[in-house]
MIMI-827457 format. One record per residue (C-alpha): x, y, z; residue in three letters; residue number from 1. Coordinates in Angstrom, 3 decimals. Layout:
<nodes>
px:X py:Y pz:Z aa:ala i:NUM
...
</nodes>
This chain:
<nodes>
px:-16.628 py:-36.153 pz:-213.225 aa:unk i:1
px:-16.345 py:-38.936 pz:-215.822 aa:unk i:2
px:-18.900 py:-41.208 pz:-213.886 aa:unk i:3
px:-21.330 py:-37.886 pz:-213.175 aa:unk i:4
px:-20.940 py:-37.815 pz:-217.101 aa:unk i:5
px:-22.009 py:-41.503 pz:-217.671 aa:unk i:6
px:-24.891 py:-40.911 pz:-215.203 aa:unk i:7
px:-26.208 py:-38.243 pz:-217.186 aa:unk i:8
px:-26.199 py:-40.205 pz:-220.627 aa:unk i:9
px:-28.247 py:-42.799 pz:-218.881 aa:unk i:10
px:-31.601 py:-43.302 pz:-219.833 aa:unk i:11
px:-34.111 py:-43.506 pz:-216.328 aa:unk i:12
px:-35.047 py:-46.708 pz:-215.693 aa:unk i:13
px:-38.719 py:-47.316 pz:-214.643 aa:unk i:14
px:-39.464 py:-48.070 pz:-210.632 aa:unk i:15
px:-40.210 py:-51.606 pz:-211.596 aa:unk i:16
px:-37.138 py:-52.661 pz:-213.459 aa:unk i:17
px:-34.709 py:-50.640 pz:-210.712 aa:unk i:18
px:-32.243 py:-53.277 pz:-209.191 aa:unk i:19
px:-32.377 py:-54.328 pz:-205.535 aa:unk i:20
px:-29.913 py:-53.326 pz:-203.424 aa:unk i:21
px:-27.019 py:-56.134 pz:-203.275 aa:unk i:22
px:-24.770 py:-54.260 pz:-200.618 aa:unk i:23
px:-24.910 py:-53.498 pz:-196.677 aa:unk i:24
px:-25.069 py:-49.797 pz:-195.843 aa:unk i:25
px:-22.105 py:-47.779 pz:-194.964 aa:unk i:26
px:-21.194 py:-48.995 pz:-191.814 aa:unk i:27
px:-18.297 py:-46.103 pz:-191.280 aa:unk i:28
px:-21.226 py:-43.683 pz:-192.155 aa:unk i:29
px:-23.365 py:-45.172 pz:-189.647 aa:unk i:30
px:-21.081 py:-45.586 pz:-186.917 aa:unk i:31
px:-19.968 py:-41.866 pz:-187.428 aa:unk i:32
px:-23.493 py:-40.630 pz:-186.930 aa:unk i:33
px:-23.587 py:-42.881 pz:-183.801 aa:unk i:34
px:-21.200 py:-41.617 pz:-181.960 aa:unk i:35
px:-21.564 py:-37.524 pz:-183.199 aa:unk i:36
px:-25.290 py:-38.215 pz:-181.218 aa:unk i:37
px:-24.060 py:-39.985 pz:-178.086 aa:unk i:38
px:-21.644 py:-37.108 pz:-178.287 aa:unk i:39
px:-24.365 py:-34.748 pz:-178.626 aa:unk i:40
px:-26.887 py:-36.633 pz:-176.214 aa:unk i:41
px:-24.078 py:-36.309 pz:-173.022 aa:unk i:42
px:-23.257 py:-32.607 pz:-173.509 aa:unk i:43
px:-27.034 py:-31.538 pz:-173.908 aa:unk i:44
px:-27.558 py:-32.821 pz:-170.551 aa:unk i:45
px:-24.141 py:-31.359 pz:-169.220 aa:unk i:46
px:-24.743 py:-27.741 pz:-170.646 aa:unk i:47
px:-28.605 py:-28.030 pz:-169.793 aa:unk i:48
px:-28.809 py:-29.652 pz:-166.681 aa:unk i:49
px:-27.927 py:-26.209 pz:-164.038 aa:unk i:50
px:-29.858 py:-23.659 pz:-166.474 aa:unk i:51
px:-33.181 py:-26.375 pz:-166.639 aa:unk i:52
px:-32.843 py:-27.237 pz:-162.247 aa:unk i:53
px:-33.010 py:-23.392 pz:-162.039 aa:unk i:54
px:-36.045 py:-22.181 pz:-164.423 aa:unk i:55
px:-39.494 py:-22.260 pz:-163.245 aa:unk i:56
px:-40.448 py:-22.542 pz:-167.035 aa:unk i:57
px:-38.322 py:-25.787 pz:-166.545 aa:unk i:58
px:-40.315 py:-27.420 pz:-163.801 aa:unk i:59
px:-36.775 py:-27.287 pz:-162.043 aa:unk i:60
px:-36.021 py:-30.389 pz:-163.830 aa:unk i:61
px:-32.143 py:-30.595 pz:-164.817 aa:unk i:62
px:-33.348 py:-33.568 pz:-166.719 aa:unk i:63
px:-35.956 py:-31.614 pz:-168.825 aa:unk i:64
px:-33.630 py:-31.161 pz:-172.095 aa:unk i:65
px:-32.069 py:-34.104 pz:-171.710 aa:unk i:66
px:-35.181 py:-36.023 pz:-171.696 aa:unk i:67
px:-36.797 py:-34.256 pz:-174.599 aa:unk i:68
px:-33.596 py:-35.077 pz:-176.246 aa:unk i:69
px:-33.946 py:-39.105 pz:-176.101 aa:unk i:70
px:-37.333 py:-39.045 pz:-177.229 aa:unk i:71
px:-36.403 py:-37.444 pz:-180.399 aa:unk i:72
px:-33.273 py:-39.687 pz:-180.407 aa:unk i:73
px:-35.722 py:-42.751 pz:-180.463 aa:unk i:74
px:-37.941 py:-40.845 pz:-183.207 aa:unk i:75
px:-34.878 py:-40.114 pz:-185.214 aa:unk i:76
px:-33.227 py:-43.724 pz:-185.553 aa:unk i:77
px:-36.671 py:-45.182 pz:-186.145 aa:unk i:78
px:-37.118 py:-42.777 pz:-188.983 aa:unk i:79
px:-33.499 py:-43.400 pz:-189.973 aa:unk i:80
px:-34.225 py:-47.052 pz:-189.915 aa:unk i:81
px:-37.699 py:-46.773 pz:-192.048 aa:unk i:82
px:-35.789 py:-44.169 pz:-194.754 aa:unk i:83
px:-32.501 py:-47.060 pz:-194.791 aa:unk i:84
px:-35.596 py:-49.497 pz:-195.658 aa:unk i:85
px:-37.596 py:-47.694 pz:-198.022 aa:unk i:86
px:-35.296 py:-48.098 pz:-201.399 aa:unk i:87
px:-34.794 py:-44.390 pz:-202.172 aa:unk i:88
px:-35.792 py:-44.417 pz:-206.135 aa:unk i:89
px:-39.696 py:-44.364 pz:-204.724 aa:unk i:90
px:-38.863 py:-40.751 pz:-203.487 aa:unk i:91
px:-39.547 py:-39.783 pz:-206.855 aa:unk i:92
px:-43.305 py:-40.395 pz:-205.845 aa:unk i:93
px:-42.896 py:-38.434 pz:-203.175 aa:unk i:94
px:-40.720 py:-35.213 pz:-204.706 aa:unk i:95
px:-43.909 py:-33.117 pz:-206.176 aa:unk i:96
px:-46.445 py:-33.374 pz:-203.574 aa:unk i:97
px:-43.631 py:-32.837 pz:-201.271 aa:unk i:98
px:-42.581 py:-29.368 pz:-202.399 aa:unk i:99
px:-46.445 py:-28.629 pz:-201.974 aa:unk i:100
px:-47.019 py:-29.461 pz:-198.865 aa:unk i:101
px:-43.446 py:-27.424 pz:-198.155 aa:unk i:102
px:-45.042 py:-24.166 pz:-199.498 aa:unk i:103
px:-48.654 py:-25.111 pz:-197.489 aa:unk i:104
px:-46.516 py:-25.719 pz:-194.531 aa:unk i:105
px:-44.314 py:-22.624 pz:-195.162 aa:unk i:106
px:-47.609 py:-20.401 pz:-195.570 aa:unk i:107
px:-49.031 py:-21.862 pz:-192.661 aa:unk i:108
px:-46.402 py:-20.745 pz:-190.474 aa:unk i:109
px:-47.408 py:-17.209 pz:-191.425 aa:unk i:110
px:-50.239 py:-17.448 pz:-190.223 aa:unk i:111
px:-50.540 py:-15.443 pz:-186.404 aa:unk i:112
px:-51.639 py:-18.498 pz:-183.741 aa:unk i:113
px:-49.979 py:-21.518 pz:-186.337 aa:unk i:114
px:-46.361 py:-20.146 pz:-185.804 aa:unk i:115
px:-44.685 py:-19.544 pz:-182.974 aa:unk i:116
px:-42.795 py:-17.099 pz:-183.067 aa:unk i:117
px:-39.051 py:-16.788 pz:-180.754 aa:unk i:118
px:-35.828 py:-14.877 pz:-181.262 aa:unk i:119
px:-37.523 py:-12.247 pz:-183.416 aa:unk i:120
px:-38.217 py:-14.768 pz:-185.983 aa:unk i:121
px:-41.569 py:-17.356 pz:-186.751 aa:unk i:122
px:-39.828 py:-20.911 pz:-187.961 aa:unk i:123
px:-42.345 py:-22.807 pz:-185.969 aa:unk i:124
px:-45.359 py:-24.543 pz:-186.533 aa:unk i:125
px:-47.959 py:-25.505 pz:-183.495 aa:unk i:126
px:-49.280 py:-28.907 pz:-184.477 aa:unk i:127
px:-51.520 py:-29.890 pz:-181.400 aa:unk i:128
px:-49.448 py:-30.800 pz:-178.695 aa:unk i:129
px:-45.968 py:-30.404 pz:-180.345 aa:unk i:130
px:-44.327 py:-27.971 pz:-182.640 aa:unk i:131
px:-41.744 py:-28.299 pz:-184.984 aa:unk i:132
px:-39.380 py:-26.569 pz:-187.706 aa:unk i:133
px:-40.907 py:-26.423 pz:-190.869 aa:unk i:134
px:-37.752 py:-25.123 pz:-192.759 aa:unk i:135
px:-35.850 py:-27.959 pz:-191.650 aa:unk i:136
px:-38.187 py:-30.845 pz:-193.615 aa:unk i:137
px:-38.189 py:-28.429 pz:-196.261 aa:unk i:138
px:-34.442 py:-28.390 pz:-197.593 aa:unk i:139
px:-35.099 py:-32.077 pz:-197.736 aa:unk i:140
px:-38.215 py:-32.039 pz:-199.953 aa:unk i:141
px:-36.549 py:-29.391 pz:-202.229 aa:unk i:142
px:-33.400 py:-31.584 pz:-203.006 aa:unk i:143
px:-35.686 py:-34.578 pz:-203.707 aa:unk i:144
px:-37.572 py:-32.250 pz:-206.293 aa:unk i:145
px:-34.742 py:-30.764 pz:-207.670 aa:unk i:146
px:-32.934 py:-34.452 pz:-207.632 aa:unk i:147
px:-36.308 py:-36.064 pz:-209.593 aa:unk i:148
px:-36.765 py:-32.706 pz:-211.589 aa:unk i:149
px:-33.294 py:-32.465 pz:-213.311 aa:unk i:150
px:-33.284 py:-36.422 pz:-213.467 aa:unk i:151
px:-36.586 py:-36.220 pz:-215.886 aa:unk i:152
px:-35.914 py:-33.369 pz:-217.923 aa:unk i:153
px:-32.446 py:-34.726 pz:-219.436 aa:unk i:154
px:-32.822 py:-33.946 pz:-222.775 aa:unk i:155
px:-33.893 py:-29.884 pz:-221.559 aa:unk i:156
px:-30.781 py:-29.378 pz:-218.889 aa:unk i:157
px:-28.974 py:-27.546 pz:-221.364 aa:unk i:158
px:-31.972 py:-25.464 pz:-222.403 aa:unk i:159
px:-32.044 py:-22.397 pz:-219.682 aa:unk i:160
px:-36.108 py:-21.402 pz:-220.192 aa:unk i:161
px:-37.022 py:-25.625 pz:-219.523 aa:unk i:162
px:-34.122 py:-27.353 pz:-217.300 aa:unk i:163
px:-33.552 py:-24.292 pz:-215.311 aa:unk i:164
px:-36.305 py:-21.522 pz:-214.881 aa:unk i:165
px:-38.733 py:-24.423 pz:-213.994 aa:unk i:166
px:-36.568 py:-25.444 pz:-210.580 aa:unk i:167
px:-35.536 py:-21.697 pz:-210.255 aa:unk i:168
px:-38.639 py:-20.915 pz:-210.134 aa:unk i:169
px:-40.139 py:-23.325 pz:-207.450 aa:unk i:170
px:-37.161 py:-23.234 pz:-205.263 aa:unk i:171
px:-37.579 py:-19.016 pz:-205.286 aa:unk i:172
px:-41.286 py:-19.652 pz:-203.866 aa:unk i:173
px:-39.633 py:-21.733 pz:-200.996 aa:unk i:174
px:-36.846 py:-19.077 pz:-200.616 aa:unk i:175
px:-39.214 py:-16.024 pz:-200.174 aa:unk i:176
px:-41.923 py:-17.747 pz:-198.114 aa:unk i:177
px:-38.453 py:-18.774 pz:-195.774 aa:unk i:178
px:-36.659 py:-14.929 pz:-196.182 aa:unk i:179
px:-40.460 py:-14.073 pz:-194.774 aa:unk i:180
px:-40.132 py:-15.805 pz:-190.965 aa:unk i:181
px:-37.220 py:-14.530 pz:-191.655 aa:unk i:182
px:-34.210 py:-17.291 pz:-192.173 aa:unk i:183
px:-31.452 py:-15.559 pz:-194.405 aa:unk i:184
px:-29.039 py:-18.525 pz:-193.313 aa:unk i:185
px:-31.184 py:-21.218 pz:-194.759 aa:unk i:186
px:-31.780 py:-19.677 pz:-197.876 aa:unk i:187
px:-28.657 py:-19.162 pz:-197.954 aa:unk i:188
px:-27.787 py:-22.789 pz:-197.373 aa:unk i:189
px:-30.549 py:-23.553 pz:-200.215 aa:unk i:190
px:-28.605 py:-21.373 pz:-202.787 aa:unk i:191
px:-25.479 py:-23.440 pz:-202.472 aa:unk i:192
px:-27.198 py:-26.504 pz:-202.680 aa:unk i:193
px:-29.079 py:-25.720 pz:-205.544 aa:unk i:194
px:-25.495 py:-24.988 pz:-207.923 aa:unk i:195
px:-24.418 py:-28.057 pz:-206.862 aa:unk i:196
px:-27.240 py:-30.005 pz:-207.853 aa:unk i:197
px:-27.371 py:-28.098 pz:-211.348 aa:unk i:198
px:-23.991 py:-28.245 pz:-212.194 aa:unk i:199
px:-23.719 py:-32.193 pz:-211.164 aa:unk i:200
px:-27.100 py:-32.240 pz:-213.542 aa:unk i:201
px:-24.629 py:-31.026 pz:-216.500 aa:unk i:202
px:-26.067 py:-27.460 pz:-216.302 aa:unk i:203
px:-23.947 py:-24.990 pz:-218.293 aa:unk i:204
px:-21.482 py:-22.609 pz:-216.520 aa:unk i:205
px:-22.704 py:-20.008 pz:-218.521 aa:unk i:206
px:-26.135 py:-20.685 pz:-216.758 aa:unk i:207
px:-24.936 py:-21.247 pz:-213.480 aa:unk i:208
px:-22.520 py:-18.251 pz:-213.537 aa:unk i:209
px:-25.925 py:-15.502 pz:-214.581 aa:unk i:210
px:-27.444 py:-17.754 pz:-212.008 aa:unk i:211
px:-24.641 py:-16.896 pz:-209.348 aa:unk i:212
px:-24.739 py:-13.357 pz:-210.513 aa:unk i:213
px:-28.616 py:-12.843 pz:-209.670 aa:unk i:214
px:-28.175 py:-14.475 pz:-206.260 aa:unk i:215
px:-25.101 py:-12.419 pz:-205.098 aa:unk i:216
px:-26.385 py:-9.115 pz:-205.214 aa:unk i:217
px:-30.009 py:-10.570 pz:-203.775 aa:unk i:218
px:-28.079 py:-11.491 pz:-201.197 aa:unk i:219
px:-26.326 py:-8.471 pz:-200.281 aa:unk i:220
px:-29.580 py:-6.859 pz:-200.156 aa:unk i:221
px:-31.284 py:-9.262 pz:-197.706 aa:unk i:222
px:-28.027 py:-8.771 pz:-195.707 aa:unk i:223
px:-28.008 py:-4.836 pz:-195.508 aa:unk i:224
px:-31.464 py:-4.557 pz:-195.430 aa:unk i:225
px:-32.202 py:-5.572 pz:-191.231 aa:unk i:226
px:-29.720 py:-3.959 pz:-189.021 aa:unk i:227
px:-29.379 py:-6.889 pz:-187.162 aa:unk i:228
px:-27.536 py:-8.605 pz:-189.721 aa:unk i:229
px:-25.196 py:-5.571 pz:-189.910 aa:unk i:230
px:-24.981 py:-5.514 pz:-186.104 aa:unk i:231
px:-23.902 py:-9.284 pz:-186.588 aa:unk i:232
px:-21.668 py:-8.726 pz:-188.974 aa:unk i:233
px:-19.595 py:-5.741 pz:-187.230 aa:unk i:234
px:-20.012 py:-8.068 pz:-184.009 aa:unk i:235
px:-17.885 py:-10.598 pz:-186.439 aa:unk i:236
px:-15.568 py:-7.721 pz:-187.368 aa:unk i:237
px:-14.963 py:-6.712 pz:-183.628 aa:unk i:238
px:-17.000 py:-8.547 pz:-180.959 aa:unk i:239
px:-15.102 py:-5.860 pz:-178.062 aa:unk i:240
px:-16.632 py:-2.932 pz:-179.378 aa:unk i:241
px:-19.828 py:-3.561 pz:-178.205 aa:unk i:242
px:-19.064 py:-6.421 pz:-175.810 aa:unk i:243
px:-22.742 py:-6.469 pz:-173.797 aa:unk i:244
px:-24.832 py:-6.609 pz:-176.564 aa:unk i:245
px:-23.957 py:-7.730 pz:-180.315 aa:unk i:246
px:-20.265 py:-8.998 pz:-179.669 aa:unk i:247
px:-21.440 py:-10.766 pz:-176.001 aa:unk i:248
px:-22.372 py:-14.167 pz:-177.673 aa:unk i:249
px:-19.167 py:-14.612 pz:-179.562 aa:unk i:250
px:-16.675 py:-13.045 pz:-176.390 aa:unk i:251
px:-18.877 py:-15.901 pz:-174.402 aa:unk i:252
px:-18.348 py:-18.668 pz:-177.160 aa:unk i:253
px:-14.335 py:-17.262 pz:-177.680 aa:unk i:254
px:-13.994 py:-17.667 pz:-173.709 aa:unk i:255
px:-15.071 py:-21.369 pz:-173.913 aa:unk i:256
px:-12.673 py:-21.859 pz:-176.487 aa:unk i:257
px:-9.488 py:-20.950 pz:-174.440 aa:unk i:258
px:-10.674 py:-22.346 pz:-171.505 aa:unk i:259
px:-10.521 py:-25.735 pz:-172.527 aa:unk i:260
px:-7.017 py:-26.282 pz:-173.463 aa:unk i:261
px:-5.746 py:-29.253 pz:-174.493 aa:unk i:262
px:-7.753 py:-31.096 pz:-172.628 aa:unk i:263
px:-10.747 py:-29.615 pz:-171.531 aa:unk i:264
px:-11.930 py:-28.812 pz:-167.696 aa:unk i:265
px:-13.413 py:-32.093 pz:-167.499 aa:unk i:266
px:-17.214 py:-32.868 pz:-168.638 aa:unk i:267
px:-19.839 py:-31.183 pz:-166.458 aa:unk i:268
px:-17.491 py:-28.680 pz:-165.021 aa:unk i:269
px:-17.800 py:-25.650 pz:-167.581 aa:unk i:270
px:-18.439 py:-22.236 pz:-165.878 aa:unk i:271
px:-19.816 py:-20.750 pz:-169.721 aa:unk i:272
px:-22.618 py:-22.319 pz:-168.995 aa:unk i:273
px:-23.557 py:-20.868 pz:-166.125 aa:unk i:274
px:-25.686 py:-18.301 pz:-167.604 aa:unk i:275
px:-22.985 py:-16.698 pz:-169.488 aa:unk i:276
px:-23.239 py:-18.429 pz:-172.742 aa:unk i:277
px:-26.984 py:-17.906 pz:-173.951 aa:unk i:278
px:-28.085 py:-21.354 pz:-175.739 aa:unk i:279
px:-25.640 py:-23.496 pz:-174.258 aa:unk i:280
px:-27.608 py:-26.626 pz:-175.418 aa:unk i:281
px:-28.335 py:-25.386 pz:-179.221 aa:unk i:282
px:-26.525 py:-22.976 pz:-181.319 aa:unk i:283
px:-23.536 py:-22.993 pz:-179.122 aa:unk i:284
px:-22.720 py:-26.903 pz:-177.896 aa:unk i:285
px:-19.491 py:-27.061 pz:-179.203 aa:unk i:286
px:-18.407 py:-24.032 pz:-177.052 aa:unk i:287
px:-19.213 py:-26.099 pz:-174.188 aa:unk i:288
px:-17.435 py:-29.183 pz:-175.982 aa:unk i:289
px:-14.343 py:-27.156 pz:-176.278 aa:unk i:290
px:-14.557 py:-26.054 pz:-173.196 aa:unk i:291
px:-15.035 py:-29.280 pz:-171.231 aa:unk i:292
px:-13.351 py:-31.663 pz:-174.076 aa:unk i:293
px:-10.899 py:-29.393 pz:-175.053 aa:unk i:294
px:-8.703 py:-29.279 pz:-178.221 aa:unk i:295
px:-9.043 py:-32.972 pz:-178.803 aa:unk i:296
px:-12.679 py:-33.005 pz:-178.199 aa:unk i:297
px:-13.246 py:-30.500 pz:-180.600 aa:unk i:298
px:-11.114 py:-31.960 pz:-183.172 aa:unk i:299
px:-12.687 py:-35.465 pz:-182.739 aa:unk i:300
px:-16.184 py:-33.962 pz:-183.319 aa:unk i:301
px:-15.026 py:-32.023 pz:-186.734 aa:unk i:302
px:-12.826 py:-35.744 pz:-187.764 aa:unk i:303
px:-16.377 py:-37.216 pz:-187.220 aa:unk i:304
px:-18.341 py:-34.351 pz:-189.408 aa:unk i:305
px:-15.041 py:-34.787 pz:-191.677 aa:unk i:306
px:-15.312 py:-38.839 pz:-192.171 aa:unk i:307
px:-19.678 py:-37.774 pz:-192.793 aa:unk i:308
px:-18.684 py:-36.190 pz:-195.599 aa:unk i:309
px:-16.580 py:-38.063 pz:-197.440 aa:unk i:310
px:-18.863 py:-41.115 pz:-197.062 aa:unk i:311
px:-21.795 py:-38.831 pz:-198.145 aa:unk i:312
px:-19.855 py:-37.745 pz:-201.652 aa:unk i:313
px:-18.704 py:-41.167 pz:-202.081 aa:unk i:314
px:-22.373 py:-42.395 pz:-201.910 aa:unk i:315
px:-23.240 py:-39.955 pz:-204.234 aa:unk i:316
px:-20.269 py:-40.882 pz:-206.435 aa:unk i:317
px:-21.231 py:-44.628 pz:-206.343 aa:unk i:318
px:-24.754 py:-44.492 pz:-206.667 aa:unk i:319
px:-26.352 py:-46.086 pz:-209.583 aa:unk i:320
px:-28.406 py:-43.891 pz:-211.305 aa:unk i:321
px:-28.525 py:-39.884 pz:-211.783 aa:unk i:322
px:-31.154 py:-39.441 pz:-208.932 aa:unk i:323
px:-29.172 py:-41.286 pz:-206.692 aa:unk i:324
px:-26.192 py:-39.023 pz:-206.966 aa:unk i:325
px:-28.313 py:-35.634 pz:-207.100 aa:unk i:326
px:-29.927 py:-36.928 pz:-204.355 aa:unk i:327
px:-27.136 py:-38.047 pz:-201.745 aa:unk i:328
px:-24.710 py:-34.995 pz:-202.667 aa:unk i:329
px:-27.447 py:-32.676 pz:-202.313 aa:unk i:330
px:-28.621 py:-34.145 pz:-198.537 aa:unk i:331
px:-24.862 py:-34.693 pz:-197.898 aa:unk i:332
px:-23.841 py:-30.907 pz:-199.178 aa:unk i:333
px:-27.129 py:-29.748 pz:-196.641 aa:unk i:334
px:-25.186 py:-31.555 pz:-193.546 aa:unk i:335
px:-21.739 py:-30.273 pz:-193.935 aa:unk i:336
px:-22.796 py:-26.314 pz:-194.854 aa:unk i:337
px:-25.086 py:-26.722 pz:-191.522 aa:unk i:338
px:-22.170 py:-27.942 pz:-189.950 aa:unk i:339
px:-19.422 py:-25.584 pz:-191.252 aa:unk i:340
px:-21.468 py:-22.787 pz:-190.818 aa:unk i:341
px:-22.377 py:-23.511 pz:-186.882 aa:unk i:342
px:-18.230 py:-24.549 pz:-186.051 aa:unk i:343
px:-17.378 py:-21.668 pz:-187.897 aa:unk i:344
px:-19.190 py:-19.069 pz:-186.244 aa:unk i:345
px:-19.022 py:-19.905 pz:-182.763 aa:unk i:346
px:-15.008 py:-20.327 pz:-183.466 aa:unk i:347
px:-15.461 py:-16.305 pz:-184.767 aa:unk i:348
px:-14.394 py:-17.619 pz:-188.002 aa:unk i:349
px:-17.489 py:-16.038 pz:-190.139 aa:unk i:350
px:-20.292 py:-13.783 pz:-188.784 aa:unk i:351
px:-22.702 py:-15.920 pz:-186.359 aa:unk i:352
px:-25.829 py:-17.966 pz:-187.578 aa:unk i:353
px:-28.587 py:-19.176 pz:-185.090 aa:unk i:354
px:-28.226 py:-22.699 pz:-187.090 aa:unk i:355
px:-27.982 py:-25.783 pz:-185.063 aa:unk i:356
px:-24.972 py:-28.168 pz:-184.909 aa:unk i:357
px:-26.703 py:-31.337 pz:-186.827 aa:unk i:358
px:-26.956 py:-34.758 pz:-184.305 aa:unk i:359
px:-25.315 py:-32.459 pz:-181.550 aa:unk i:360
px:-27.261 py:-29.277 pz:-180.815 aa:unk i:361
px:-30.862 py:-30.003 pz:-178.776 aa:unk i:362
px:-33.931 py:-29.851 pz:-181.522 aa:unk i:363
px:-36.309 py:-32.270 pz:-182.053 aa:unk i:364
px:-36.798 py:-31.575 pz:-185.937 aa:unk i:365
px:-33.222 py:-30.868 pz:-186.572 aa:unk i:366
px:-32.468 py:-34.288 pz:-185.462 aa:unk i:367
px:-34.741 py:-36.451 pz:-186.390 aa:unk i:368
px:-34.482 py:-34.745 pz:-190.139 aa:unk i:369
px:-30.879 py:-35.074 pz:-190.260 aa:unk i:370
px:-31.110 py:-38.886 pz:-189.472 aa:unk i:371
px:-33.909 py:-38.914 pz:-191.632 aa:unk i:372
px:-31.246 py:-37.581 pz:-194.633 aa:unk i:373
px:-28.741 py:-40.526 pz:-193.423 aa:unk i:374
px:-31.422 py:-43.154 pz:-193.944 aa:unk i:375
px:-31.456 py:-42.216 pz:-197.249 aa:unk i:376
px:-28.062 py:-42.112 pz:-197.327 aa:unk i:377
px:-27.309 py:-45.407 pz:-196.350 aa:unk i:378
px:-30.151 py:-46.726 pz:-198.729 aa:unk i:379
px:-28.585 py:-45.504 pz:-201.432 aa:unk i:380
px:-24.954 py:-46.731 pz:-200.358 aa:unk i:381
px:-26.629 py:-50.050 pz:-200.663 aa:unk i:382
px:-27.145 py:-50.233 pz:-204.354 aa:unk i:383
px:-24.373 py:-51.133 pz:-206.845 aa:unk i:384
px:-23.283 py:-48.775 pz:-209.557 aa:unk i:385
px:-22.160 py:-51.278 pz:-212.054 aa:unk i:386
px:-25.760 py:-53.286 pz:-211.398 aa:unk i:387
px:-27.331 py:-49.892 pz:-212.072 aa:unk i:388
px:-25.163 py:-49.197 pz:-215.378 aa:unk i:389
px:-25.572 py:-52.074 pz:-217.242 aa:unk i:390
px:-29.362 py:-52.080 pz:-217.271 aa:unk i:391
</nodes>
């Protein structure tokens, strides 16, 4: 807290007098992300494989997903590569046109024949011959404009009608246009991330709690108000009472779990898959991990999101400047909810969210936007904070 505290007294140094990184990335960051996608790459192809040979839609190609899968793989470490590059204090250029482009993009996918619409929701946008997620490069764009908003207006954090009603403000345009395809989860997600950034800004508690206030009962209301959130939630509550329908996803996930043991059935052997467990290769890969991995398979892949973490906050911690740390707690904080929330609910721990497992589940812009957030990561990691203090 101390060195959030020195961060915050700091005046912002221009672009042009900003220190060079003097560091090498975080290799334990880096080689964590590597193996969570090899991880990820193997078991998309082993849960795929029998469900893509046996759909027309599928060509009958058990390689379909899996081939999908490494050209986004390639897409996502180049981007990762051009972000670790790209020294992450010129994202300040990029945070306001950004968040406009977000609510064009958002507004776009409105639009009947520009989103595609699938699971009873429109989170897609047709761009020619590819589509892709528009939600997902949004929670990045919104922590770099909250990150460069609350680093400019220092002097006004502590004022609630300038350092706070401002971002509020913006952020609830990106909320409702995101409630509208509809995604409760990620505005969900969004809410959480945007305390964090305000209190590590030096907001005031007694802001952030009438803040917290005004978003709890919002969010009760979004959650009562479609009855398939209820039916989700009493499916959480007691999956056996209606066992074919609302509970059937998380009996099918539960079932993986025990079947694995210790050790797991052995990879490419799982019997889930075989069109008992819907989404085998997205929302619910770590079912299948459990199941052929086991115990230890699980446990290595939550040690891996585990290790993430840690390196993410220390980045953030370490960074030189205020941006830096708003910036690398908020993109780390956006990993490990996405990741909590998807091990969580397929374990039956809390009510289930169709949000993907980040560098496991298959998704083009999922990926390549959460490798995208560890470029800037390990950009960051490569700057000095004592460098960035004494200037």
């Amino acid at each position: 807290m101390i060195g959030f505290l020195k961060k915050i007294s700091l005046p912002e140094l221009p672009i042009s007098e900003f220190p060079e990184g003097d560091k090498r990335p975080d290799l334990v960051l880096l080689l964590a992300v590597l193996i969570l996608v090899s991880i990820g790459t193997v078991m998309i192809y082993s849960s795929s494989s029998i469900m893509a040979a046996a759909s027309q839609a599928h060509h009958h190609d058990g390689w379909y997903f899996l081939k999908k899968q490494v050209v986004f793989v390639v897409l996502g470490f180049g981007i990762m590569l051009l972000m670790a590059k790209i020294p992450y204090y010129y994202l300040k250029k990029a945070a306001y046109p950004g968040i406009l482009v977000s609510i064009v993009l958002l507004s776009l996918v409105l639009i009947p024949h520009l989103g595609i619409r699938a699971g009873g929701a429109t989170r897609w946008l047709r761009m020619g011959f590819f589509s892709f997620q528009v939600s997902e490069l949004v929670k990045i764009c919104m922590i770099l404009f909250l990150a460069h908003f609350l680093n400019r207006k220092i002097d006004y954090r502590k004022n609630f009608s300038r350092g706070v009603a401002v971002p509020l403000s913006v952020t609830a345009v990106i909320m409702l246009l995101i409630i509208l395809e509809p995604d409760f989860g990620t505005c969900a997600i969004m809410s959480v991330i945007l305390l964090l950034m305000f209190y590590m800004a030096g907001a005031r508690l007694v802001h952030l709690g009438a803040l917290l206030a005004g978003l709890i009962p919002v969010g009760i209301w979004f959650l009562v108000h479609e009855s398939y959130r209820i039916k989700r939630l009493t499916a959480f509550l007691d999956p056996w009472q209606d066992p074919q329908r609302s509970g059937f996803q998380v009996i099918q996930s539960l079932i993986s779990f025990g079947s694995g043991g210790a050790f797991g059935v052995g990879v490419g052997d799982s019997m889930q898959k075989l069109f008992y467990l819907p989404e085998p290769h997205t929302d619910f890969i770590l079912s299948i991990i459990a199941e052929e991995a086991g115990f230890v398979g699980v446990f290595v892949v939550i040690a891996l999101f585990v290790v993430l973490i840690v390196r993410g906050f220390l980045i953030a911690f370490k960074a030189p400047d205020l941006f830096g740390t708003l910036v690398a707690a908020g993109l780390t904080m956006l990993l490990a909810l996405e990741a909590v929330i998807n091990i969580a609910g397929v374990m039956g721990l809390i009510p289930l969210k169709g949000l993907a497992l980040p560098f496991l589940s298959y998704g083009g812009t999922s990926l390549v936007m959460s490798l995208a957030a560890i470029g800037i990561l390990l950009n960051i990691s490569t700057f000095s904070e004592k460098k960035g203090e004494s200037q």
